[in-house]
DRENZA-328942 format. One record per atom (N, C-alpha, C): residue number from 0; x, y, z. Coordinates in Angstrom, 1 decimal. Last residue first. Example, Ala and Ser with C-alpha at 12.3 -4.5 7.8 and 13.67 -1.06 7.14 Angstrom:
2
+------+--------+--------+--------+
| sefi |     px |     py |     pz |
+------+--------+--------+--------+
|    1 |   12.8 |   -2.2 |    7.1 |
|    1 |   13.7 |   -1.1 |    7.1 |
|    1 |   12.9 |    0.0 |    7.9 |
|    0 |   13.2 |   -5.7 |    7.8 |
|    0 |   12.3 |   -4.5 |    7.8 |
|    0 |   13.2 |   -3.3 |    7.8 |
+------+--------+--------+--------+
//
This chain:
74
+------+--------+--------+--------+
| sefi |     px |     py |     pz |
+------+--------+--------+--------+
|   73 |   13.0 |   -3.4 |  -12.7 |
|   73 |   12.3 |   -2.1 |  -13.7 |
|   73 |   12.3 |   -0.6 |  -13.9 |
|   72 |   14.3 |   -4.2 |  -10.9 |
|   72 |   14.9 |   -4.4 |  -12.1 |
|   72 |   14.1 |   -3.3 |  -13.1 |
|   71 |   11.2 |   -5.6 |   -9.2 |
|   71 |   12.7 |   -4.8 |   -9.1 |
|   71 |   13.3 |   -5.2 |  -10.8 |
|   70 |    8.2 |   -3.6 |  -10.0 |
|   70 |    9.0 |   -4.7 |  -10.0 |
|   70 |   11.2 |   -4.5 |   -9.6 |
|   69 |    6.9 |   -1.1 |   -7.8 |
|   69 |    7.5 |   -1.7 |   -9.3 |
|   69 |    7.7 |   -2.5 |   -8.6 |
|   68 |    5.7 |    0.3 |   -5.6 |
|   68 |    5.0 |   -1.5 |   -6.1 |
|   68 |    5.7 |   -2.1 |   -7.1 |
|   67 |    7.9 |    2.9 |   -5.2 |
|   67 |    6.8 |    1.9 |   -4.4 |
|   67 |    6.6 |    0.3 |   -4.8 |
|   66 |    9.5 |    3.3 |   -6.7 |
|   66 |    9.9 |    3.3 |   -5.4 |
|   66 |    9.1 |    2.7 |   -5.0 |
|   65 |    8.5 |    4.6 |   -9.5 |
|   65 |    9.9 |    3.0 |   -9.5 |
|   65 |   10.4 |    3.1 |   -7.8 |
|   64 |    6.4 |    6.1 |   -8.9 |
|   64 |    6.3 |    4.6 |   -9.6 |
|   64 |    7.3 |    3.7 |   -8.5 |
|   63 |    7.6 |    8.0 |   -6.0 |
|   63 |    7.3 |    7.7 |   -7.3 |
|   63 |    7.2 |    6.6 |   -7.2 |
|   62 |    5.0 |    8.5 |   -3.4 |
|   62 |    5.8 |    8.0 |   -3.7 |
|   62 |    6.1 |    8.2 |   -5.5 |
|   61 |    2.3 |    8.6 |   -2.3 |
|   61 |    3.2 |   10.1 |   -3.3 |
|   61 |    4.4 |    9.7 |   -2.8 |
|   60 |    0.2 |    6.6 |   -2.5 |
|   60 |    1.1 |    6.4 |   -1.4 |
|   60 |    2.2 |    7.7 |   -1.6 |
|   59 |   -1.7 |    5.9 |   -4.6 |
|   59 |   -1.3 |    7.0 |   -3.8 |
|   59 |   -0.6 |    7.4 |   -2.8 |
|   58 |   -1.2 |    4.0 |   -6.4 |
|   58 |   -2.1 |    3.4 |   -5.2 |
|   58 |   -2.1 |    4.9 |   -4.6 |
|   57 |    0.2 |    5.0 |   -8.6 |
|   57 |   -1.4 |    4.9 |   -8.2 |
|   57 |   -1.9 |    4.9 |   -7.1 |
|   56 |    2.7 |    6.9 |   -7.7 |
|   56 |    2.6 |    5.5 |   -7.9 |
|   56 |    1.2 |    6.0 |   -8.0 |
|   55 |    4.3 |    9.7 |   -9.6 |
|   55 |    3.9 |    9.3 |   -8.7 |
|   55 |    2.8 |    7.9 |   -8.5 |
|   54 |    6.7 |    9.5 |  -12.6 |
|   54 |    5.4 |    9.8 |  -12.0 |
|   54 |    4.6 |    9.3 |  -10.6 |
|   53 |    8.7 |    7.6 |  -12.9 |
|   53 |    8.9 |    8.5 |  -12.4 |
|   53 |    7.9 |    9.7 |  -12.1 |
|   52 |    7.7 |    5.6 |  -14.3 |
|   52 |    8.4 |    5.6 |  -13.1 |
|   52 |    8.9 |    6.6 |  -12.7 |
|   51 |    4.1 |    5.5 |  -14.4 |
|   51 |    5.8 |    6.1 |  -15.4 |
|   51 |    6.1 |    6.5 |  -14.5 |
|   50 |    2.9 |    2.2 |  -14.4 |
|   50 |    2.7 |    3.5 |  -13.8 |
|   50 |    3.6 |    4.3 |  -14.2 |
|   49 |    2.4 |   -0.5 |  -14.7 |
|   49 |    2.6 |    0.2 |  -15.5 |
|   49 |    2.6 |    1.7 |  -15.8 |
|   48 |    2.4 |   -1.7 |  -12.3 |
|   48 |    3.6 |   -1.6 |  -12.9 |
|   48 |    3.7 |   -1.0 |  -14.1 |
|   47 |   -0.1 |   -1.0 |  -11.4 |
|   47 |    1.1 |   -0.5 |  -10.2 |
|   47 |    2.2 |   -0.7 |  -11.4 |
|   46 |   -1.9 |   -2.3 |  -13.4 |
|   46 |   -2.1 |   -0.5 |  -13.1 |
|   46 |   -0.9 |   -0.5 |  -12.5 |
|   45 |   -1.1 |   -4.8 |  -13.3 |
|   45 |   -1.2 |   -3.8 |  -14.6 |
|   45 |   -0.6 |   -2.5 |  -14.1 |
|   44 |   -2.3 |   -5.2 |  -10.4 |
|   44 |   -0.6 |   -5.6 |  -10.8 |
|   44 |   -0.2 |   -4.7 |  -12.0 |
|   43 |   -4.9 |   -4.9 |  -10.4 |
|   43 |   -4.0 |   -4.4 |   -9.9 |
|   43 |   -2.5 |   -4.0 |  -10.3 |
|   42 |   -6.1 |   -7.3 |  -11.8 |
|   42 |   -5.6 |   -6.0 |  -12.5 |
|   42 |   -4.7 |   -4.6 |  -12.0 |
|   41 |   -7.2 |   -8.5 |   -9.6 |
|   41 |   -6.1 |   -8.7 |   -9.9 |
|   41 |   -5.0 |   -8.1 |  -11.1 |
|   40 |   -9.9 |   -7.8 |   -9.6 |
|   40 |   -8.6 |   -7.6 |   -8.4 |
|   40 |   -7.6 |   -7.7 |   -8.8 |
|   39 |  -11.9 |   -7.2 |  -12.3 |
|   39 |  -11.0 |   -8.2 |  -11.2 |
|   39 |   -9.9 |   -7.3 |  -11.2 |
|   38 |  -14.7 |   -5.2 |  -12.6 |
|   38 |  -13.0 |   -5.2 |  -12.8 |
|   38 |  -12.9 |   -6.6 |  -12.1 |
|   37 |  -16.7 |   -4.3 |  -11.7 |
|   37 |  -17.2 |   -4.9 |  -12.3 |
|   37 |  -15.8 |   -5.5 |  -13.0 |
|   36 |  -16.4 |   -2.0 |   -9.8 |
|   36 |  -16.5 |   -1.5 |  -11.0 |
|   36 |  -17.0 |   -2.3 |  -12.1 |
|   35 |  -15.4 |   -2.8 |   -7.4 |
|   35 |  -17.1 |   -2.4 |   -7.5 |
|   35 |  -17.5 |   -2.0 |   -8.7 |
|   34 |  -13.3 |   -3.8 |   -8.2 |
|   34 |  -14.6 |   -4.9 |   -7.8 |
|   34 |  -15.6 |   -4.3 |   -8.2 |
|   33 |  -11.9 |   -1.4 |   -8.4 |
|   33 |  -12.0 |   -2.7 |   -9.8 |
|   33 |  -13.3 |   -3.4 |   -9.6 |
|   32 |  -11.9 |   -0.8 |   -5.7 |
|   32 |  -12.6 |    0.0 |   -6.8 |
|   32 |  -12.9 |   -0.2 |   -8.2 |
|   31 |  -10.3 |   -3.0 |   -4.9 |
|   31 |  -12.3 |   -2.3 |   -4.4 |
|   31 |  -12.7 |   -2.0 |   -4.9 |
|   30 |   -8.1 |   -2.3 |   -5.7 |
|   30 |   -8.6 |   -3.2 |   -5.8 |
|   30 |   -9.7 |   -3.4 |   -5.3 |
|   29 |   -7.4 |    0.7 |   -4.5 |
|   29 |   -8.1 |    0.2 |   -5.8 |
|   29 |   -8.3 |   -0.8 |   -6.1 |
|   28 |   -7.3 |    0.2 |   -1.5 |
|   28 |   -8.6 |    0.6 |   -2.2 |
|   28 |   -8.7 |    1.1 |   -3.7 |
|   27 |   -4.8 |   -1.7 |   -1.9 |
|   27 |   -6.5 |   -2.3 |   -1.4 |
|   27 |   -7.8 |   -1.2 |   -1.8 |
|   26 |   -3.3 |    0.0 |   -2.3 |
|   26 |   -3.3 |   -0.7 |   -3.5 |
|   26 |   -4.7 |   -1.3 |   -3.2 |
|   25 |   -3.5 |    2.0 |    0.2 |
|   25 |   -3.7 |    2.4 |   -1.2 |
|   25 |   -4.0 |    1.5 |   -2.6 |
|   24 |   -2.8 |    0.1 |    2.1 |
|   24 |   -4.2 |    0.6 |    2.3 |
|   24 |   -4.8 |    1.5 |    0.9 |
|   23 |   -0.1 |   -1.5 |    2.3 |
|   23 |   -1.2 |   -2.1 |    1.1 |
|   23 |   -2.8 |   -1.1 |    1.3 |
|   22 |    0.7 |    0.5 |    4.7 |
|   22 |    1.4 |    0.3 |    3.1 |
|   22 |    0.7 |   -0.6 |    1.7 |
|   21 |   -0.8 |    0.4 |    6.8 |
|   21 |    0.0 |    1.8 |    6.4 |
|   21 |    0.1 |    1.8 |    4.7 |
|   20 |   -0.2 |   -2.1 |    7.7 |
|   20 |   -1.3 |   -1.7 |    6.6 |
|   20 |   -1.4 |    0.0 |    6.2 |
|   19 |    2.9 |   -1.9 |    7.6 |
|   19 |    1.7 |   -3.2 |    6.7 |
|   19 |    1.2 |   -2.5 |    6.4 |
|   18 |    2.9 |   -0.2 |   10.0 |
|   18 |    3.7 |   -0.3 |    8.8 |
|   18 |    3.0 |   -1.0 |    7.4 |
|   17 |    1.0 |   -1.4 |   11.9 |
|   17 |    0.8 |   -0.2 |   11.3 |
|   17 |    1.5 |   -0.2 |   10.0 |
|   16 |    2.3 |   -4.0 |   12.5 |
|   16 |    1.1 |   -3.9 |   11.5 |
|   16 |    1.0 |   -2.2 |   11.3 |
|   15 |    4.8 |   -3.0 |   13.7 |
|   15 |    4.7 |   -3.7 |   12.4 |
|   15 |    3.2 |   -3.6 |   11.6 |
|   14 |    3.5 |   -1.4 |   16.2 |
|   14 |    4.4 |   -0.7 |   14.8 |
|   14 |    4.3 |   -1.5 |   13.2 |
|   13 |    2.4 |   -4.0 |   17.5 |
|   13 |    1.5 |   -2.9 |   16.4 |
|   13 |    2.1 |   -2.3 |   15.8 |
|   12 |    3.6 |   -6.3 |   18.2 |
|   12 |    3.2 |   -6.0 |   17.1 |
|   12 |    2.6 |   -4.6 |   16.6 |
|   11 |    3.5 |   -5.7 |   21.1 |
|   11 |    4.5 |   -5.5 |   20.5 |
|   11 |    4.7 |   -5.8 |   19.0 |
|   10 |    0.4 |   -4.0 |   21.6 |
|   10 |    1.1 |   -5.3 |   21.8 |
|   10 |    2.4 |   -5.0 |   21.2 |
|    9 |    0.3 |   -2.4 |   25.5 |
|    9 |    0.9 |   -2.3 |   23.9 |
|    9 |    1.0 |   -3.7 |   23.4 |
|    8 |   -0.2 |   -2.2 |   27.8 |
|    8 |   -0.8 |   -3.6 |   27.2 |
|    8 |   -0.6 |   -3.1 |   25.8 |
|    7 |   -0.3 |    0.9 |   29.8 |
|    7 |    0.4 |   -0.8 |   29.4 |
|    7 |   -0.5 |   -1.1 |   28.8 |
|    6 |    0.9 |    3.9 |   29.1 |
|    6 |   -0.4 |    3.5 |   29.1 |
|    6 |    0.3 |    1.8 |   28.7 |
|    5 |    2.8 |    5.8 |   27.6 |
|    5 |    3.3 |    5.2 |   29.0 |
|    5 |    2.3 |    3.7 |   29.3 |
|    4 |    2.2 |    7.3 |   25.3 |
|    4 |    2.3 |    7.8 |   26.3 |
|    4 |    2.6 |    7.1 |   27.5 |
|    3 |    3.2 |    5.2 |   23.6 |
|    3 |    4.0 |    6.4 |   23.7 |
|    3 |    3.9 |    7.0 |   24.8 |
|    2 |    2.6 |    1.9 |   25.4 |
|    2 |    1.6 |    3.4 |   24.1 |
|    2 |    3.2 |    4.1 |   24.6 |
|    1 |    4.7 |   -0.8 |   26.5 |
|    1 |    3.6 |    0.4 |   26.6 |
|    1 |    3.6 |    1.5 |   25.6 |
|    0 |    4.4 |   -4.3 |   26.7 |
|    0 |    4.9 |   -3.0 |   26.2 |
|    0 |    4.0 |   -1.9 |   26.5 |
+------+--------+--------+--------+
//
């Protein structure tokens, strides 16, 4: 495949990973920032779902809550 600008050896993955990490690069650096805090990682899940859905999510992605990391149904 080739870059936007023309240039070969695109892999035909990179859209996808951009997307990916495009999209856990917010919840990843509060889960760092639990670590470094002396927190577990896994408090994550708290903070993303307990966020008011209609206030913008944590991770910072300026999404609202109920569009980003909620649960479905919530």
């Amino acid at each position: 495949m080739r870059t936007p600008d023309g240039e070969a050896g695109l892999n035909y993955l990179c859209p996808g990973y951009l997307a990916f990490f495009t999209h856990v690069d917010g919840p990843m650096r509060l889960m760092a920032g639990l670590v470094k805090t002396g927190r577990f990682a896994d408090e994550i899940r708290g903070i993303l779902t307990s966020a008011p859905r209609n206030g913008p999510c944590p991770c910072g992605s300026g999404q609202k809550a109920k569009l980003c990391h909620q649960r479905p149904g919530r």
